[in-house]
N, C-alpha and C positions, 0 to 999 in steps of 0.2 A: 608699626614695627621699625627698628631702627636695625644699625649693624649689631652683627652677636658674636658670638665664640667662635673659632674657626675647631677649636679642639674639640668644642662636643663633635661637631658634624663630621670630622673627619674617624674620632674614634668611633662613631656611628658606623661610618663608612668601612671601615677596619673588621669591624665587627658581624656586617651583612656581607663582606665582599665585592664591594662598589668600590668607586672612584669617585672622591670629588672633581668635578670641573675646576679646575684653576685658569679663568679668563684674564688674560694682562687687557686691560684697556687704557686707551690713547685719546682719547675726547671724550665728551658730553653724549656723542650720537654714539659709540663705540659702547658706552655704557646704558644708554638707553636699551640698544637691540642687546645685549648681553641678560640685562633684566629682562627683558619681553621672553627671549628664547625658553629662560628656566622658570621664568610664573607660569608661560603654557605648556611646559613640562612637566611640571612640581616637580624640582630638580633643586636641591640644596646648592650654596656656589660659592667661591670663593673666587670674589673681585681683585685683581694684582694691579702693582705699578709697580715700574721700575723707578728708581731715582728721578733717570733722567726724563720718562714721560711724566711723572708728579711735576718738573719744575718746567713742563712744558706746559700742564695746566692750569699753573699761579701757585702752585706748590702744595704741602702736604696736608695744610685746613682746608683750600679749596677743595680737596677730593675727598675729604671725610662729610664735607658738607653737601657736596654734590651728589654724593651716593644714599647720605640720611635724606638730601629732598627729594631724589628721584624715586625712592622708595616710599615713601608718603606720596606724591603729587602721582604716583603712576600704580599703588592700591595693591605694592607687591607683596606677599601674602609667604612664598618662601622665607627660609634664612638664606642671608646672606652678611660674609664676612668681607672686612677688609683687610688686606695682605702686602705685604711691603715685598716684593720680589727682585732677592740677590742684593740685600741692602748691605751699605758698609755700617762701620762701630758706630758713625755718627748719625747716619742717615735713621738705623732701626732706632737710637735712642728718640731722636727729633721725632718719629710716628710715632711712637709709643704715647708720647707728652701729649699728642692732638689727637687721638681715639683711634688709630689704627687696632682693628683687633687680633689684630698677629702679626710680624715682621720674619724676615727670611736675613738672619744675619748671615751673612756670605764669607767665612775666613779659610778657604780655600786654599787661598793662595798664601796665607800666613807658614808657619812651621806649627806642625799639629800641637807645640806648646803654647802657639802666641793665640792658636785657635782656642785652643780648650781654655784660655785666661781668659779672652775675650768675649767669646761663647759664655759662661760662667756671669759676667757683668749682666749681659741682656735678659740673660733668663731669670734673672733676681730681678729685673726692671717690668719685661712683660707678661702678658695674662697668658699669651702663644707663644714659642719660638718655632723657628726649622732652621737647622742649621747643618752647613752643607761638609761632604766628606769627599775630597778629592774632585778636581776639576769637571766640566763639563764641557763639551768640544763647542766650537765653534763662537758666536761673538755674539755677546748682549752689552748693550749701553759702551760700546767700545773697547770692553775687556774682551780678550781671545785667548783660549783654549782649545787645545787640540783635543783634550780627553783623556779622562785617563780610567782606571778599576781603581774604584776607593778599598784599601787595602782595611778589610775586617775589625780587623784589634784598632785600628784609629776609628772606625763608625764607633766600636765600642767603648769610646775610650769618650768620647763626644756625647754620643746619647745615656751615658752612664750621670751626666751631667743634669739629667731632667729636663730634656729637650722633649715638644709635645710629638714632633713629628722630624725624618732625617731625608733628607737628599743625597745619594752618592751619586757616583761617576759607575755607568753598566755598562760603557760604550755610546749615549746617548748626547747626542750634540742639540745645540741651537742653534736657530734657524733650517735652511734647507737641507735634508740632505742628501750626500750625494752617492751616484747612479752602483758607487764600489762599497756602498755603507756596507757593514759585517751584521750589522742588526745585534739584539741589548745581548750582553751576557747576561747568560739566566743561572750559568751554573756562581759566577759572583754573586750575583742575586739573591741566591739561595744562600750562599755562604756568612753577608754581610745579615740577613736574617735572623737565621740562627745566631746568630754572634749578638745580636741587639737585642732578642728574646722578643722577638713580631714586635714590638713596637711601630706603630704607622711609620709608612715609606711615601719620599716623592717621588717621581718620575720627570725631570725637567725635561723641556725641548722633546715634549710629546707630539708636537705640530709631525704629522705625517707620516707616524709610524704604526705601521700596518696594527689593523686591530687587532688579530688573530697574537701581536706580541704584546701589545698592553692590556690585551686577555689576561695571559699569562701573568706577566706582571703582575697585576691586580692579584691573582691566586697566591702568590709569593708575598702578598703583603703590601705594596703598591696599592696608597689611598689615598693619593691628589697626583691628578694629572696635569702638570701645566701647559698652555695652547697660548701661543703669540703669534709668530709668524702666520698657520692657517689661515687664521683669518685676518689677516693686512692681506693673504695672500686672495683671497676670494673678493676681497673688498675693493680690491685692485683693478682684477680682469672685472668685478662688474661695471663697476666706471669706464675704467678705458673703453669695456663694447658701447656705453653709454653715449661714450665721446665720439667715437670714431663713426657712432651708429649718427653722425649729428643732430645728433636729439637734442642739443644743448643752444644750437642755433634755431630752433624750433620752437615759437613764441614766447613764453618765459621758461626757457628751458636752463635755463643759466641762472633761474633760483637755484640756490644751495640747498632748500629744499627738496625739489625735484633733480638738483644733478648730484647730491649724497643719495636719494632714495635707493636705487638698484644697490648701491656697495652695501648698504644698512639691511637691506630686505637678506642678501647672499650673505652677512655676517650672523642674522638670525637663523635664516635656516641650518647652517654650518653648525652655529653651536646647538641645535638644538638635536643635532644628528651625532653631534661630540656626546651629547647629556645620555641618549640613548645606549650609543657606542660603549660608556665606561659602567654601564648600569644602575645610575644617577637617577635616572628619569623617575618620577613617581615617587621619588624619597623623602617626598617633601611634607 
């Protein structure tokens, strides 16, 4: 099996009232345990990168290749797609050209004209788009956002466009967040829904938000969840207890073998508690 559509699975998803997993992954290992998690879940999935972790892995062939040989060489049996996450005008054309099977054009930040022009190119160029409706808080690949409610008539003015699936702004930030968070607007939620006619929703900077709300979500229409932070964030504290536990000074303890192993073991279980969580698990 190679990569596939990200649109069937997510219109699947849309359909049962699941969530696809959307995993950003950062290395070789990061993708490895991503795959293990949802083959022994049978969990459909949707692999991401950002820009800037794609040109941290030797760029955008090496991780279309990396994911078609881990997928042969490790017997996995689910779909799984590839996804360009928060990509600029150049970046989603350049994935598109070397078999990305979906890209996340991000014109956000443009004026909802320069969006809808630009939006408009990709989606004539790719097989997937998702294209985003008003900012998202907090900082990816060095862009900051505070956050904002993507205002209805601009989602519909964007997904009117034949966009496969839309990301807005509910109150939802990336990366951590913090201890004063207000948690998603549902009543927007609800609003920018109806206004798109249920067309699949994302949910970005899902890392850490109480289940009981991307429950909800999901009921609204929310059918890919993306998770980044989470797991750097588990992959983290298992090393450092790793290190600090000095296991590493501990006969070959300083293979990178054995000093990745605890962060890759807590980045499997995490997501395979994520696959569960969004009603993924089994869908495979």
């Amino acid at each position: 099996m190679k990569i596939v559509s990200a649109t069937d699975m997510v219109n699947k998803a849309h359909e049962g009232h699941y969530a696809i997993p959307a995993f950003n992954t950062n290395n070789l290992e990061w993708t490895q345990c991503i795959l293990k998690a949802v083959q022994e879940t049978r969990t459909p999935v949707m692999i991401q990168t950002s820009e800037g972790a794609a040109k941290y892995m030797g760029g955008y062939k090496m991780v279309v290749d990396m994911v078609n040989d881990l997928i042969e060489s490790m017997g996995i049996t689910v779909p799984v797609a590839l996804h360009l996450d928060h990509g600029t005008y150049e970046g989603a054309k350049a994935c598109i050209e070397v078999g990305y099977s979906s890209v996340m054009f991000d014109g956000s930040h443009y004026s909802i004209e320069e969006n809808i022009a630009k939006s408009k190119e990709i989606i004539a160029l790719a097989h997937a788009v998702e294209c985003e409706v008003g900012g998202i808080g907090g900082s990816e690949d060095g862009v900051t956002s505070n956050g904002e409610l993507a205002d209805p008539a601009e989602c519909k003015a964007v997904a009117d466009l034949g966009v496969d699936f839309l990301a807005a702004g509910i109150g939802n930030i990336h990366g951590k967040y913090p201890a004063d968070w207000a948690g998603l607007n549902f009543e927007r939620l609800g609003e920018i829904k109806e206004a798109i006619g249920g067309k699949p929703m994302v949910l970005h900077g899902g890392s850490g938000i109480p289940f009981e709300q991307t429950s909800k979500a999901v009921s609204l229409g929310v059918s890919k969840i993306n998770i980044n932070t989470e797991l750097q964030l588990v992959f983290a504290d298992a090393t450092r207890k790793y290190i600090e536990a000095g296991k590493d000074l501990a006969g070959k303890g300083y293979d990178p073998r054995k000093l990745l192993k605890p962060g890759c073991d807590a980045i499997v279980a995490k997501a395979k508690e994520l696959c569960e969580a969004f009603g993924a698990a089994g869908k495979a």
